[in-house]
PAZANU-996921 format. One line per 4 residues: number of its first residue (from 1); their letters; for each residue x, y, z of C-alpha. Coordinates in steps of 0.2 Angstrom, whole numbers. Example, Ala and Ser with C-alpha at 12.3 -4.5 7.8 and 13.67 -1.06 7.14 Angstrom:
REM residues 2
1	AS	62:-22:39  68:-5:36 .
//
This chain:
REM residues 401
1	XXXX	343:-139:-10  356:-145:2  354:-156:15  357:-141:28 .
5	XXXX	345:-132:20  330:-145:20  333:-150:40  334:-131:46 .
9	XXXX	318:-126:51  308:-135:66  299:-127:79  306:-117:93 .
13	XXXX	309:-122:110  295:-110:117  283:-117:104  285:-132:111 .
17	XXXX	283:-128:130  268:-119:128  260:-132:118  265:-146:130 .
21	XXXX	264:-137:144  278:-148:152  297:-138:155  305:-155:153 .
25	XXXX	303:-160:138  314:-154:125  308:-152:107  315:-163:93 .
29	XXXX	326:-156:80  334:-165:63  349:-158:57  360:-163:44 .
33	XXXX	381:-163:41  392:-171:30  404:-182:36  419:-188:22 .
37	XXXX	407:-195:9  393:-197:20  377:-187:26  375:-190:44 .
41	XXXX	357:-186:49  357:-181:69  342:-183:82  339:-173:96 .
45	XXXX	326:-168:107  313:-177:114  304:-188:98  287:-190:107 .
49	XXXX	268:-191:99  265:-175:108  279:-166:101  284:-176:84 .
53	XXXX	272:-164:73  284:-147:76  299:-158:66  284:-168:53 .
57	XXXX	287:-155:40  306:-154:42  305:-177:40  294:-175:25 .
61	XXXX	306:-163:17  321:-175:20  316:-187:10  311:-179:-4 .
65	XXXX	330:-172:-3  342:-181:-13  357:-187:2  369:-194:-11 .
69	XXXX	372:-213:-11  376:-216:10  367:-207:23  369:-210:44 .
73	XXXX	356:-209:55  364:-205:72  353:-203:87  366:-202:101 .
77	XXXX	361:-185:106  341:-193:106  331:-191:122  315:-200:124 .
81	XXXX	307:-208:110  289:-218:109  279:-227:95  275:-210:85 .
85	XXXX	293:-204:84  300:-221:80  289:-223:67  292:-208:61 .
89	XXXX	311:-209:63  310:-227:54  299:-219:41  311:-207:35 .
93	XXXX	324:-221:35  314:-230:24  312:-218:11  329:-214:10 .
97	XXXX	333:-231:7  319:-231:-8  331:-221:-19  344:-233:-19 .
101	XXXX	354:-226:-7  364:-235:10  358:-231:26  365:-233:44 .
105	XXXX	361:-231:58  373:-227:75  371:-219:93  353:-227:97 .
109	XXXX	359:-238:113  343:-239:124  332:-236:110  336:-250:99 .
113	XXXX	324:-262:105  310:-250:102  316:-248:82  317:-265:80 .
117	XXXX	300:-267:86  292:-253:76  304:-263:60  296:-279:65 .
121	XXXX	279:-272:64  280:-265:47  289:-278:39  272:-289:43 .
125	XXXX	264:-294:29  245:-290:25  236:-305:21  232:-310:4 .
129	XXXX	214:-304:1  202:-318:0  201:-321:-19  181:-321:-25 .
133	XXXX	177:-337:-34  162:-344:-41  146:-352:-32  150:-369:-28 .
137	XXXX	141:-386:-21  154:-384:-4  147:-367:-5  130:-370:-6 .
141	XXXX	132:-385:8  141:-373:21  127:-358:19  114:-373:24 .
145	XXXX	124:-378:37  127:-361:45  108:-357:43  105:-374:54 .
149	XXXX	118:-369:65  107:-351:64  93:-358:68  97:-368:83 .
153	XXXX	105:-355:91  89:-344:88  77:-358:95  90:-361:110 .
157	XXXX	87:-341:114  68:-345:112  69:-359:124  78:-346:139 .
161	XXXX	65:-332:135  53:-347:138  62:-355:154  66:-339:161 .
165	XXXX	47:-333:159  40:-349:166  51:-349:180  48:-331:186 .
169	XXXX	26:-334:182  29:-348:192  40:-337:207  26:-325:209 .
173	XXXX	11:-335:208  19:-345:223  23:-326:230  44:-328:231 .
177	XXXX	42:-314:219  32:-299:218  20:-299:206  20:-283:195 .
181	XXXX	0:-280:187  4:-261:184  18:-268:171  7:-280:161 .
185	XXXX	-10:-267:162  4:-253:156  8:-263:139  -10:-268:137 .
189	XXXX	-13:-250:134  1:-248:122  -2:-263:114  -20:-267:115 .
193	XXXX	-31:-252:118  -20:-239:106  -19:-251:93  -38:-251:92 .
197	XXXX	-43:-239:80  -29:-242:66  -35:-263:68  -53:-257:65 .
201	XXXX	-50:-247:51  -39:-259:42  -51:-273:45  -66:-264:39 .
205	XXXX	-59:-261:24  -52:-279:20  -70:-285:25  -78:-273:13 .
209	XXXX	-65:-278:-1  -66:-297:1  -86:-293:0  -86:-282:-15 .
213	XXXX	-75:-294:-26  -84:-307:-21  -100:-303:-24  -92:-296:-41 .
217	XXXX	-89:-314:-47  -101:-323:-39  -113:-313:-46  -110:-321:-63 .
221	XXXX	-117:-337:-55  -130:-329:-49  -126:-332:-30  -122:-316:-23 .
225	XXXX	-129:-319:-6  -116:-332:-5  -106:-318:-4  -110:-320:15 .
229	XXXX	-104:-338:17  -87:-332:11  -84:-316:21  -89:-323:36 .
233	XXXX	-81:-340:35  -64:-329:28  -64:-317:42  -68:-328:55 .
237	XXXX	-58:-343:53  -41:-336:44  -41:-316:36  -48:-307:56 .
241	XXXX	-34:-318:66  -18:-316:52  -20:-297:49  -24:-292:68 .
245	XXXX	-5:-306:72  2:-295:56  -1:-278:62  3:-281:77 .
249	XXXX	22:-290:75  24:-272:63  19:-263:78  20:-269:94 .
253	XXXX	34:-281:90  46:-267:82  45:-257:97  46:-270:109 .
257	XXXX	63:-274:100  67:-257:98  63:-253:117  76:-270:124 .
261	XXXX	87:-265:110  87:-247:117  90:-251:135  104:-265:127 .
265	XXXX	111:-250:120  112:-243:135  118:-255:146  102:-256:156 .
269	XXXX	100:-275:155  117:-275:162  111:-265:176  95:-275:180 .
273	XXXX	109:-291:180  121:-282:192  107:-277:205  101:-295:206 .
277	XXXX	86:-293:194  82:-305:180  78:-295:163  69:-308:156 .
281	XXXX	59:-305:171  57:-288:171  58:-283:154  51:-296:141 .
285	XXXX	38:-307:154  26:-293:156  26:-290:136  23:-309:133 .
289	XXXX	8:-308:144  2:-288:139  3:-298:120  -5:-316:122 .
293	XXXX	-20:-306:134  -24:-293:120  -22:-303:104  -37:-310:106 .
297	XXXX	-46:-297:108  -41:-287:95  -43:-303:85  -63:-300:91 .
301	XXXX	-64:-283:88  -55:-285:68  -68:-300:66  -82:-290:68 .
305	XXXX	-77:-272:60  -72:-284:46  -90:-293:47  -98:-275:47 .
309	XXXX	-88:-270:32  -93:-283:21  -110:-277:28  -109:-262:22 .
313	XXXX	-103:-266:4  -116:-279:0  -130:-267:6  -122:-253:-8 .
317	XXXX	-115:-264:-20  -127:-281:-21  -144:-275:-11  -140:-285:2 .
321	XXXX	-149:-277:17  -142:-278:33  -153:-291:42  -153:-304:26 .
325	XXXX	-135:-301:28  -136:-306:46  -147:-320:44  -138:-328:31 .
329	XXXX	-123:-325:41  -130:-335:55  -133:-350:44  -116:-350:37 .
333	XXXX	-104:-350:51  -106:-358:71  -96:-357:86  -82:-367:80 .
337	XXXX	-79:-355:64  -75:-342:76  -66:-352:88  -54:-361:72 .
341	XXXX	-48:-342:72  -45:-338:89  -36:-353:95  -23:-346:83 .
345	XXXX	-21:-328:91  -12:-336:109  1:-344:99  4:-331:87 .
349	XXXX	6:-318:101  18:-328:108  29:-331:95  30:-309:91 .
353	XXXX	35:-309:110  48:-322:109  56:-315:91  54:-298:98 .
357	XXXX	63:-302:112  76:-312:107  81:-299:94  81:-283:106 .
361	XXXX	93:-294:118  104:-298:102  106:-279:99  126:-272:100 .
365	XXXX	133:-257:103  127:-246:88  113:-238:82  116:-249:65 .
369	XXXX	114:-264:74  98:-260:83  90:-254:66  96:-271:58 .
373	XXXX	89:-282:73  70:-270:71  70:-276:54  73:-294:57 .
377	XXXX	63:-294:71  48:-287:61  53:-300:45  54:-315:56 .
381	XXXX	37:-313:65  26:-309:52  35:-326:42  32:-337:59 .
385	XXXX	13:-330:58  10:-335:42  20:-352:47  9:-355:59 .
389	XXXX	-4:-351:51  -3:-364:38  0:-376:49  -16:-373:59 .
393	XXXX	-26:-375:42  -18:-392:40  -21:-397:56  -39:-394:55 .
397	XXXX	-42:-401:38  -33:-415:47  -46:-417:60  -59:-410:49 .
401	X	-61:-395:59 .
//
């Protein structure tokens, strides 16, 4: 094939037009002539992104031509050129050159300093890939040292959330603020009242569990009415309080990350920001409320569908009738037994609100983001419950509580 021959075909004029819409511009062509020993490779036309696909196939065929040993690309006859046709025209040069032979270049005048641009930018090197090595000591000191760092950015988000939601309780108890009831009763309702039935069933059946192994072992000793003792004192003190704080970070906490994350997403917290309104106060203040108002009670209400599950197994499984079970109950357990739990549930609602919180105002742009901050969010709260939780039994084996 001769070099005529592989630069012939490009697209017509009309072509062009109608697919630009614009009379002025004139399509691109490539066409080749020999000049004494030489190819000379001529531009015209306009070398545009918008028009450089008619004259792609003619390029590509070009370079798999062989021009002989020196070829000149002349572009005197070139109209206007961007980026795409540069890096086209550049490309083709390139590959020319790749089977050993000379190329020159002639006619671009204005041009130039676009071509040596676009040569500038490919003749950038890539940088070396990072070469993976083994685990090492510096590598096992800079992971702790960025979880530090991790962790007192996450607390210094924590401390805002807290700030910000004390300063605006404090704004509308002193009336500078309007105080927004309708918001907190709203997220009761989602988070205390609908969450009733699936806290009930789940503690019931815990209760009734605890009781029937239980009462299965001790029944070996012969005690199985201290089977009581234990449910009571379990459920009261540690299993009602953690569960109820556990469902509800899977939950409640979930959405409330998902719902922040959303409106993130959205751009909606940069809404509230622009009108003059403080998202803290509008969007996580009434959940940090709805959450440490409700926890407690649900924390009452799995205590006692737990208490009326294990009822219910020791009267089937150990003969146990209800008002034995009742008044050995009262024996075991006091005020304090029930209080020891629901001391805990404030703090633990809390601590949802502000991991929730924190990771729905940490959400980016994509759905991928908001999905990884739900998980984390749900991970982190139900590890800070069972934190706190420890350190509570500590503390009142501490005080001999």
């Amino acid at each position: 094939m001769s070099p005529t021959d592989a630069t012939a075909g490009h697209a017509s004029a009309q072509d062009i037009l109608s697919l630009t819409g614009d009379r002025r511009i004139v399509p691109p062509e490539l066409t080749a002539d020999r000049q004494g020993h030489k190819i000379a490779l001529r531009l015209s036309g306009d070398w545009l992104a918008r028009t450089v696909g008619s004259v792609e196939k003619v390029v590509g065929e070009t370079e798999e031509t062989d021009l002989g040993g020196a070829v000149v690309i002349d572009g005197a006859e070139l109209g206007r050129c961007d980026t795409a046709g540069a890096l086209l025209i550049e490309n083709l040069s390139r590959a020319i050159s790749a089977k050993g032979a000379t190329v020159e270049t002639e006619g671009f005048g204005d041009h130039a300093p676009l071509f040596d641009a676009v040569r500038r930018a490919l003749d950038q090197k890539e940088p070396p890939a990072k070469l993976r090595h083994r685990f090492s000591v510096a590598d096992g000191l800079a992971a702790i040292g960025a979880g530090v760092f991790s962790v007192f950015h996450e607390l210094m988000l924590w401390l805002n959330i807290v700030g910000a939601s004390l300063y605006g309780a404090g704004r509308r108890m002193t009336g500078k603020a309007k105080l927004r009831p309708a918001a907190i009763v709203s997220q009761m309702d989602r988070m205390g009242l609908r969450a009733v039935p699936i806290i009930s069933l789940m503690s019931f059946l815990i209760g009734g569990i605890i009781a029937q192994q239980g009462a299965f072992q001790l029944r070996y000793f012969g005690a199985e009415i201290f089977v009581v003792d234990l449910v009571g004192i379990l459920s009261l003190r540690e299993i009602g309080v953690i569960l109820t704080a556990i469902m509800i970070a899977g939950r409640s906490g979930s959405a409330i990350t998902a719902e922040i994350g959303s409106m993130k997403m959205r751009e909606e917290v940069d809404a509230l920001q622009v009108i003059g309104l403080n998202p803290i106060g509008v969007l996580v203040f009434p959940r940090l409320v709805a959450l440490t108002l409700v926890l407690p009670l649900l924390t009452i209400i799995s205590d006692l569908m737990s208490l009326l599950g294990a009822m219910g197994i020791t009267w089937v499984y150990s003969n146990i009738p209800p008002d034995a079970f009742l008044q050995r109950l009262r024996e075991a357990i006091d005020a304090s037994t029930v209080l020891a739990g629901l001391i805990k549930a404030p703090f633990m609602a809390i601590i949802i609100g502000l991991v929730a919180s924190a990771e729905g105002l940490k959400v980016g742009g994509s759905a991928e983001s908001l999905g990884l901050h739900v998980t984390s969010s749900v991970v982190k709260s139900i590890f800070l419950v069972i934190l706190v939780d420890g350190i509570f039994a500590i503390f009142y084996a501490a005080i001999g509580y």
